[in-house]
C-alpha positions, -999 to 999 in steps of 0.1 A, spaced: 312 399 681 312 391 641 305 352 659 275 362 681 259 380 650 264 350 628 250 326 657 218 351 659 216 352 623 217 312 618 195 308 652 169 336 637 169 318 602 159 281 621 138 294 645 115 319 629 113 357 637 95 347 670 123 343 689 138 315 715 100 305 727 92 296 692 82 257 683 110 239 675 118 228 636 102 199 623 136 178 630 169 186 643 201 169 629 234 178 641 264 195 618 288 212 617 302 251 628 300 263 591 270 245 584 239 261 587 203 236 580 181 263 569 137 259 566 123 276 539 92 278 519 110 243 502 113 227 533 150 219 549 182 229 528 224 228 538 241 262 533 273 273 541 270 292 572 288 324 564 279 331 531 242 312 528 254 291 495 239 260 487 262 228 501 268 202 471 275 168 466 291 147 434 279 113 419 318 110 410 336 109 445 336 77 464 329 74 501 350 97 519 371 99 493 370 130 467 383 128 427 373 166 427 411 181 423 427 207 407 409 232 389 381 210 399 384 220 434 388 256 429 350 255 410 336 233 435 357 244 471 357 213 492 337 222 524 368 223 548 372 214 584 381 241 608 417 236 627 390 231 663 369 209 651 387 171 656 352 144 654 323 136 637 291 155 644 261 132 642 262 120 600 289 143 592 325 131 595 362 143 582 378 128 560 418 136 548 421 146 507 450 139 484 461 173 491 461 170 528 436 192 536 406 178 560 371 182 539 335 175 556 312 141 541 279 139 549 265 102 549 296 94 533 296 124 503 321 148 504 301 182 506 313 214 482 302 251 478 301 261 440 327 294 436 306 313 415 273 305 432 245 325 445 227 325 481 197 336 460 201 319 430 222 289 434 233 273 399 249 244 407 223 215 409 223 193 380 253 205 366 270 181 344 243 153 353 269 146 383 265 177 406 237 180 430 223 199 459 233 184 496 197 169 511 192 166 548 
């Protein structure tokens, strides 16, 4: 049930209040489960799909390769890969981290959710000169 509300909810925030016979986004790029690509007043943004935070990227991690360990990754959680999902979903592929743990790169870029972030007020872009907001 909880999954049919959240695919409503996502499907309700792309599509507009008008329903299933409303015009289609300006473009459509696949992702992944937990992603949601979100139009807003600013145009298309990535957000985590259960709790709306802003997706990030780092000018720091190589290509499908993240330095972002340790306390690092406990400020900036490393989007994980669900146990289903097993390929890549049109630019988004997994990639295995140090730790073991499967994380999600877009174009290559690792993608993160910032821990103390906001839905409404995400802080995260800029920080450090290295951190910046995941564009479709």
């Amino acid at each position: 049930m909880r999954v049919a509300a959240l695919v409503l909810f996502v499907a309700t925030m792309c599509l507009g209040s008008a329903g299933p016979m409303a015009a289609a986004p300006k473009f459509k790029e696949e992702h992944p489960g937990n992603v949601a690509l979100i139009e807003d007043s600013e145009g298309f943004t990535y957000r985590h799909a259960t709790s709306g935070f802003r997706l990030y990227v780092s000018d720091r991690d190589a290509p499908n390769k993240s330095v972002c360990v340790g306390g690092c990754a406990s400020a900036w959680v490393p989007l994980q890969v669900s146990n289903a999902d097993t390929k890549t979903v049109g630019e988004w592929a997994i990639f295995t981290r140090d730790d073991g743990k499967r994380q999600w790169s877009y174009k290559g870029r690792p993608v993160y959710t910032l821990f103390h972030d906001s839905a409404e007020r995400p802080i995260g872009n800029g920080v450090e000169g290295k951190w910046h907001y995941l564009e479709p």
